[in-house]
C-alpha angles and dihedrals in degrees: 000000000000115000102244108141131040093251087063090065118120090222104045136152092036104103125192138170141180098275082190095069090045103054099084092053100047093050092049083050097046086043091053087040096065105031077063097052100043091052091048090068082063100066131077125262095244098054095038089055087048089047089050089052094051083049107052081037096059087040090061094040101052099035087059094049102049069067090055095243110124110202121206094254101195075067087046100046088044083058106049092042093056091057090040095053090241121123118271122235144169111028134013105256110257115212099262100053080048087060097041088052091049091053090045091047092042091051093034102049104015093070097140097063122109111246107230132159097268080066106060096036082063088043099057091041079059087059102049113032121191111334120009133173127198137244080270092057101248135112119280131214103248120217095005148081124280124254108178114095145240097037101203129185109215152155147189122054126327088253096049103033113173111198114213104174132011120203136213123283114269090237089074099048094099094051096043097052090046086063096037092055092043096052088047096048090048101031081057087062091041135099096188099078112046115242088237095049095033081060095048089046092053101047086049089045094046101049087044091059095046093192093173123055090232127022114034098123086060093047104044083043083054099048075047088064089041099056087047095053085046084052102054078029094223132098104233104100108192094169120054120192094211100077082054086043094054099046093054100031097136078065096041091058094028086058094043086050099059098040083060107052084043138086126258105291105102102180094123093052103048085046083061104048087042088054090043090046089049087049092054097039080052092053095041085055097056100051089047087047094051084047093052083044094053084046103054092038092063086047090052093049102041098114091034111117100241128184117222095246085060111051085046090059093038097062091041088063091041093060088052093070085073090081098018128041091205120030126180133200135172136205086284094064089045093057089049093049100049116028102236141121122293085243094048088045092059101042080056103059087044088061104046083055091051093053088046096248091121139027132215110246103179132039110263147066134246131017100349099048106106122209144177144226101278092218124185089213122041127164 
């Protein structure tokens, strides 16, 4: 038999890599990660739950679409705040965005648990109530093993199929899981193999394996946030991988191609889940940091006489340092906001900057002059 895939390997599954290479990046990754987490002791319970609940929903949201399925998110978001004691809004949950909460949840929080094949077989029911057809169009054995061979990964139209990964035979399954869930439960016990690495490693392991006919990439993405929540050993997840994923997901599937069709240095792939990991911890830490700026604003104004019109600008603009550090706005965005005169638009501003809640960025008066937020605490 020809050598063609990285399971044919005579050495797998015995994976290595240049540590060397990886060192830079894993520290960048450990230094985010706990710049986040300590941050995160400094908000309140309310908004770190609410924090928590925008994360596993656009974890859901996004895993789902790297697969081209695009969930209703108002069903999603229901769900996950009914498990989470918030109050639900938007849209009644739907059975399916109640599953794929409970396989968030189980991944995210249940992080103790051991992972077995049992499992796996629920998680991946959750994924596929009642009914379900493949990529090919044709139904799919929910909450067990394939059977069919071979189990291709392909693309383009049926006359023109390019195959981009074959996986085992299912007559190896068995066999292949057995070792891939040992080696999780152990390697979690272990010093010898780094979390972040041992995450990476597992993702890369599981989708190689393909053990379902549909499925594998949000599964193996889910024992990823597993692995991550064994390895801060707590269950609040304030960064999710998918949304970075999802923005680079012709690398995502180009690296996980050529892994694949490598040997068993796995260098390249594990570079590219420790950049994506440093790109959402960024992320993560600029939203808790925006949170942790609103919060100490409205500290540094309480006593501040506000109009109205003003505090309602004010926190539109705050919300929007959750996506920009730095966001600017002129007389032009007040008056949208708010709903008032060109003239008034413009006294008002004035006045925020009087009272030192903004600050002029540009040269000029009136309409035209531009400001900021003027923050105490910036990143």
């Amino acid at each position: 038999m020809s050598v063609e895939w990285i399971w044919q390997q005579p050495d797998w599954p015995r994976f290595h890599w240049d540590q060397t290479a990886l060192t830079p990046l894993l520290a960048e990754c450990y230094l985010a990660q706990g710049k986040l987490l300590g941050m995160a002791g400094t908000v309140g319970e309310d908004e770190l739950v609410q924090r928590e609940l925008n994360t596993l929903l656009q974890n859901i949201v996004n895993s789902s679409r790297i697969e081209g399925e695009i969930l209703n998110e108002d069903a999603v978001r229901s769900s996950l705040a009914k498990r989470l004691g918030l109050a639900a809004t938007g849209a009644r949950p739907s059975t399916e965005s109640e599953d794929l909460a409970e396989l968030i949840l189980d991944a995210t929080t249940d992080y103790a648990k051991p992972l077995d094949l049992a499992r796996l077989k629920w998680w991946h029911a959750l994924l596929f109530p009642g009914d379900q057809t493949g990529y090919l169009h044709k139904p799919i054995v929910v909450g067990d093993l394939r059977s069919a061979d071979p189990m291709q990964v392909v693309s383009g139209p049926i006359n023109r199929r390019r195959v981009h990964f074959v996986a085992p035979p299912s007559n190896v399954l068995q066999s292949e899981l057995g070792a891939f869930l040992q080696w999780f439960e152990t390697s979690r016990k272990s010093r010898e193999t780094d979390p972040l690495l041992r995450a990476a490693i597992a993702q890369l392991w599981f989708v190689t394996i393909h053990p379902f006919e549909d499925g594998n990439g949000r599964i193996a993405r889910a024992i990823t946030d597993l692995a991550l929540a064994q390895a801060e050993h707590q269950s609040i997840r304030l960064y999710t991988m998918s949304l970075s994923i999802l923005h680079d997901r012709r690398g995502y599937y180009d690296v996980l191609e050529t892994s694949q069709k490598a040997d068993m240095d796995i260098t390249r792939w594990l570079l590219w889940f420790l950049a994506t990991l440093r790109t959402s911890l960024d992320q993560a830490l600029g939203r808790i940091t925006a949170v942790v700026a609103r919060t100490r604003f409205w500290r540094d104004h309480e006593a501040t006489p506000l109009l109205q019109e003003q505090r309602v600008f004010l926190a539109r603009i705050l919300r929007d340092l959750d996506d920009e550090a730095d966001p600017t706005f002129s007389a032009r965005n007040y008056r949208a906001i708010t709903r008032v005169s060109k003239p008034t638009a413009t006294r008002h501003l004035a006045d925020l900057r009087d009272k030192g809640c903004i600050v002029g960025i540009e040269s000029g008066k009136g309409p035209g002059a531009r400001y900021t937020l003027n923050l105490s605490y910036r990143i």
